[in-house]
C-alpha positions in Angstrom: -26.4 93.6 -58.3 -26.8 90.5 -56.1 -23.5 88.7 -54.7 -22.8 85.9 -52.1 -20.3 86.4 -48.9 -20.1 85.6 -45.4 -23.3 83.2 -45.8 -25.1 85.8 -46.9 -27.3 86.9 -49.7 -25.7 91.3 -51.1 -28.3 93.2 -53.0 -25.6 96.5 -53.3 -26.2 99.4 -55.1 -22.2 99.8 -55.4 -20.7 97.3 -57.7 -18.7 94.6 -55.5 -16.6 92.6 -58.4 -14.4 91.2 -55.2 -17.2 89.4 -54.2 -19.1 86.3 -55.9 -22.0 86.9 -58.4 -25.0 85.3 -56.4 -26.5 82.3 -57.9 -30.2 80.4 -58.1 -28.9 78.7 -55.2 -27.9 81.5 -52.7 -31.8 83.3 -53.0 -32.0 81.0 -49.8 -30.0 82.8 -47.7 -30.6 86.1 -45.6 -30.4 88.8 -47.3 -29.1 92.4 -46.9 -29.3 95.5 -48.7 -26.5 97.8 -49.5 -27.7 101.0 -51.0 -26.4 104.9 -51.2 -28.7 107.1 -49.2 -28.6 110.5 -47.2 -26.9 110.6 -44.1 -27.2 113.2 -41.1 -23.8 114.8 -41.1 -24.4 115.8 -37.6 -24.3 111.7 -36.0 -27.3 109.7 -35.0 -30.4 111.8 -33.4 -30.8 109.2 -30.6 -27.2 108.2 -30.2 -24.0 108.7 -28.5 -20.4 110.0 -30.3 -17.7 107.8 -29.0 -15.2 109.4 -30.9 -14.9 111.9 -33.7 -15.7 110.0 -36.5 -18.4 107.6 -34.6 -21.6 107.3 -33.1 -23.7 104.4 -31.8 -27.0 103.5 -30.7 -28.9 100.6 -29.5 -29.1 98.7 -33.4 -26.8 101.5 -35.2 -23.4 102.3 -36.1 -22.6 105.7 -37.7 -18.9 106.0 -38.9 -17.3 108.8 -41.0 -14.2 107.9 -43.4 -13.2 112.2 -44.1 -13.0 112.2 -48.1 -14.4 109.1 -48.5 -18.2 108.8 -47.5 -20.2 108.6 -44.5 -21.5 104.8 -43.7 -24.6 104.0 -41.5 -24.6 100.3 -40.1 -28.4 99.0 -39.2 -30.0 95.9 -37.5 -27.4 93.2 -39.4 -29.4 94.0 -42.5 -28.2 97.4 -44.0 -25.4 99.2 -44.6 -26.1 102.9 -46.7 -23.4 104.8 -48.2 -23.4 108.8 -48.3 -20.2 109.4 -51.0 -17.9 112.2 -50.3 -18.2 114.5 -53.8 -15.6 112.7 -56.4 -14.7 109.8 -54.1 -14.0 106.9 -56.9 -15.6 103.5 -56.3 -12.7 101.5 -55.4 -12.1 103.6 -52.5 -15.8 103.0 -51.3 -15.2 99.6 -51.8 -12.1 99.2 -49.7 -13.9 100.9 -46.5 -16.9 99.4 -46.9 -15.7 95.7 -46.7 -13.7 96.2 -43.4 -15.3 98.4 -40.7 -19.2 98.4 -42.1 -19.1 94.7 -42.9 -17.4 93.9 -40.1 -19.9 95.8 -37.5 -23.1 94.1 -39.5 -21.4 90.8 -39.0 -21.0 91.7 -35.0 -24.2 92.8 -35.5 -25.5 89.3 -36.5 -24.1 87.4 -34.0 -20.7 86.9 -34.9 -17.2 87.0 -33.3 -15.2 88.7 -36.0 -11.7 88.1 -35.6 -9.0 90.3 -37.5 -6.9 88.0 -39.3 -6.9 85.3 -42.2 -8.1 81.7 -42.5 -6.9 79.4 -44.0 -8.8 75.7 -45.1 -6.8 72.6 -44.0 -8.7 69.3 -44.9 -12.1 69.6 -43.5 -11.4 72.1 -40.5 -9.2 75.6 -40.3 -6.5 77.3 -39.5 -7.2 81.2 -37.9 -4.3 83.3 -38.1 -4.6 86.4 -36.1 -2.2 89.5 -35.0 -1.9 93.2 -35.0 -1.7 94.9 -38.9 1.5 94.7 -40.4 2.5 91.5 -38.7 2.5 89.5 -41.6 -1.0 87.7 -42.0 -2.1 87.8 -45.7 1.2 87.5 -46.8 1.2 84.1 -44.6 -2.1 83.3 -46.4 -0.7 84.0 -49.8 2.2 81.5 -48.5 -0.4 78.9 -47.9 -1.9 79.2 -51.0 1.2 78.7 -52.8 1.5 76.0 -51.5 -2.4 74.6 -52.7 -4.0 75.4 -49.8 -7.5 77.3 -49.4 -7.7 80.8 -48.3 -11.3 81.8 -47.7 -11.3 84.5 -45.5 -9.2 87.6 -45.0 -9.0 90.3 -42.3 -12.2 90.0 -41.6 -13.2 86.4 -40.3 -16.5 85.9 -39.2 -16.9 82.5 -36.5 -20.7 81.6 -35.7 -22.2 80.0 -32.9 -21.2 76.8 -34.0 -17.3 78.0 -34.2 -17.6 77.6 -37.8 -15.2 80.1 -40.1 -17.8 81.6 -42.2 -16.4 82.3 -46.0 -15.5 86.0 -47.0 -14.8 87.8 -49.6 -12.7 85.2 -52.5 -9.7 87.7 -52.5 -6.1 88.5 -50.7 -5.2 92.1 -50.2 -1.4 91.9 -51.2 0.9 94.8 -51.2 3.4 94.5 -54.4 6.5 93.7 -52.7 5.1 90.7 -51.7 3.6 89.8 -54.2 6.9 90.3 -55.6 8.6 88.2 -52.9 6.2 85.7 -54.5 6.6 85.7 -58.0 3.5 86.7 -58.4 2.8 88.6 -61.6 0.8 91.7 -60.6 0.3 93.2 -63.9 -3.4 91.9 -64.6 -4.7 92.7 -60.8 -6.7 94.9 -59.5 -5.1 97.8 -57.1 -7.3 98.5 -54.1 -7.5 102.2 -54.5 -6.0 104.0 -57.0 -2.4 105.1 -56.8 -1.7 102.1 -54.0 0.7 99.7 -54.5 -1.5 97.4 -52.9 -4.0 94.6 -55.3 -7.1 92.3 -54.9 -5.8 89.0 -55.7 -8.8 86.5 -56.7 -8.7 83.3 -54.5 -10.1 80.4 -56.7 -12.1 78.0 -55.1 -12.3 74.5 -56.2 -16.1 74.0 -54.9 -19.2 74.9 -53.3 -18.0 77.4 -50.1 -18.9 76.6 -47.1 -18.4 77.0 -43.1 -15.7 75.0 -41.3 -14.9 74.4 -38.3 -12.5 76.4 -36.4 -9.5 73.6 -35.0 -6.0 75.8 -34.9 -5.7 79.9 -34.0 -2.3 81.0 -34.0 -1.1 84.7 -33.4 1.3 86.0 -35.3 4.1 88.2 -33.3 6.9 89.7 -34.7 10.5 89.0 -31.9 14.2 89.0 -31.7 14.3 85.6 -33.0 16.3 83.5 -35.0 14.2 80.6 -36.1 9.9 80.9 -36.3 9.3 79.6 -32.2 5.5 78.1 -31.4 4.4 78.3 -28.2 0.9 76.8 -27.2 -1.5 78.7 -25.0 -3.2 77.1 -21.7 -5.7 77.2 -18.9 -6.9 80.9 -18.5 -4.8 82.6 -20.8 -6.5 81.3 -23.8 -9.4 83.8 -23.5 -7.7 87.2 -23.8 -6.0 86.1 -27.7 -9.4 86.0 -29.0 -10.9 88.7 -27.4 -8.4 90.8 -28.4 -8.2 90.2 -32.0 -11.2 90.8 -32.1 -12.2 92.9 -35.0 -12.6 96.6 -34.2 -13.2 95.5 -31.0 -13.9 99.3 -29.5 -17.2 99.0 -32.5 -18.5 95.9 -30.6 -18.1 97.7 -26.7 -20.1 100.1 -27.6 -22.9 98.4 -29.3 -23.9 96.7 -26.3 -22.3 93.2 -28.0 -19.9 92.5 -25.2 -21.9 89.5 -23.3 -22.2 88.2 -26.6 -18.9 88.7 -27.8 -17.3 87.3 -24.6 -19.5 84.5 -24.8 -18.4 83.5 -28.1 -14.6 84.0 -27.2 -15.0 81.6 -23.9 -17.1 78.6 -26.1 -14.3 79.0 -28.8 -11.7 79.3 -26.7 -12.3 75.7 -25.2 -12.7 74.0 -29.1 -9.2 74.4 -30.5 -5.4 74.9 -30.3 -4.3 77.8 -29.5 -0.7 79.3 -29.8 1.7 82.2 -30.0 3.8 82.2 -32.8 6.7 84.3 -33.2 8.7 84.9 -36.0 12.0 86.9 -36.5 11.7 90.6 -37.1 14.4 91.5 -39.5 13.2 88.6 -41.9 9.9 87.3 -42.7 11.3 83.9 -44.4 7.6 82.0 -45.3 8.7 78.3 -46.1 10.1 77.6 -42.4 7.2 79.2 -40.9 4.5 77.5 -42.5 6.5 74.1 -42.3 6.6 74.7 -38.5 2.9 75.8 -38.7 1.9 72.5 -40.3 4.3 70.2 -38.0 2.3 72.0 -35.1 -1.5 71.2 -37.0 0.4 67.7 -37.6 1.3 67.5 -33.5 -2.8 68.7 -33.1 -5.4 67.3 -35.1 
């Protein structure tokens, strides 16, 4: 099957329903290959292991998920699966659109930031912060709200500082969807037996890449209102490098000149602030009216 993400064109061998069926149109744009294949249990021949489940090389990335498969990351242009015996697809699917995707992204020139981002008018709104902060259900507050989510946990920036579009779904876990009034009945769990769903993000037109204006990390504090407080002079660079999306992946693949690069050149483009909301609450409407009276204060 052929799909469209991330500005690119997905011939996969694994069914990708999360993604968007590729069109006459998209035949332009590079391609990659995803495809199941055989892979050396015992690392990469002309590698290095930099941890027990990883090994790199000078245009590789070798990564074992135990019970789940074995993934091999090559030159930005494939990714091939080796299954664990019985592993289910949805499974495959969750692993292999965050760490694989995310190291052929690095691997094509991107900085990948771990976080969500969010479309306001013609530029966006980059939410970043450590897993469990709070994130995607921020971006599912958004969208309630009309606005356009078009990338989640991973968000690829190119050279232009442009958020490239991902894959046209939240991950939500049920409680907030819950929280939401969302009806979760007709979605899609993740993995089986998780309380966690795919929910669709519908997009009103052609995707595209937009510029990168706001980046805002998310911090959970004693606090008793949501508190912004904007970034400056040197201390803007260390944010973005490190929310950086498995950020240990990109060290080691000799990326880091790149990668700082790309965090310097963004880091002088937008607004950047801290924002911290309370941690016995996670109340959405005041945070994203402060969020927007902040965007509002920096257009």
């Amino acid at each position: 099957m052929a799909y469209c993400a991330y500005n690119l064109l997905i011939h996969s061998d694994l069914l990708l329903p999360e993604l968007a069926p590729a069109t006459e149109h998209d035949t332009t744009l590079p391609a990659i290959v995803i495809r199941y294949g055989a892979i050396d249990r015992d690392g990469l021949p002309d590698g290095q292991p930099i941890g027990p489940f990883l090994w790199v090389n000078a245009t590789s990335l070798w990564l074992h998920v135990p019970s789940v498969a074995h993934f091999l990351i090559r030159e930005g242009r494939e990714i091939v699966i080796d299954p664990a015996a019985g592993i289910d697809e949805d499974s495959l699917r969750v692993f292999l659109l965050a760490s694989p995707i995310g190291v052929l992204l690095f691997q094509r020139g991107h900085l990948v930031l771990h976080g969500n981002a969010i479309r306001i008018g013609d530029q966006c709104l980059v939410c970043v912060g450590q897993s469990g902060v709070g994130k995607s259900t921020l971006a599912a507050g958004f969208m309630q709200r009309g606005y356009e989510a078009i990338a989640d946990d991973v968000v690829p920036i190119n050279a232009a500082c442009e958020v490239v579009p991902g894959a046209p779904r939240l991950k939500l876990w049920k409680d907030v969807l819950d929280k939401l009034q969302w009806d979760s009945s007709a979605l899609r769990r993740i993995r089986p037996h998780t309380e966690r769903f795919n929910v669709p993000i519908v997009h009103p037109g052609p995707r595209r890449a937009l510029p990168v204006r706001w980046v805002y990390t998310l911090e959970r504090r004693r606090a008793e209102v949501p508190r912004i407080e904007a970034i400056y002079g040197m201390n803007r660079f260390t944010p973005l490098a490190n929310q950086s999306y498995r950020i240990r992946f990109m060290t080691e693949l000799a990326l880091k000149t790149q990668h700082l690069a790309l965090c310097g050149t963004l880091a002088g483009r937008i607004h950047l602030a801290r924002v911290v909301r309370p941690d016995d609450a996670f109340d959405l409407e005041p945070l994203i009216d402060a969020l927007l009276a902040d965007i509002a204060e920096h257009p």
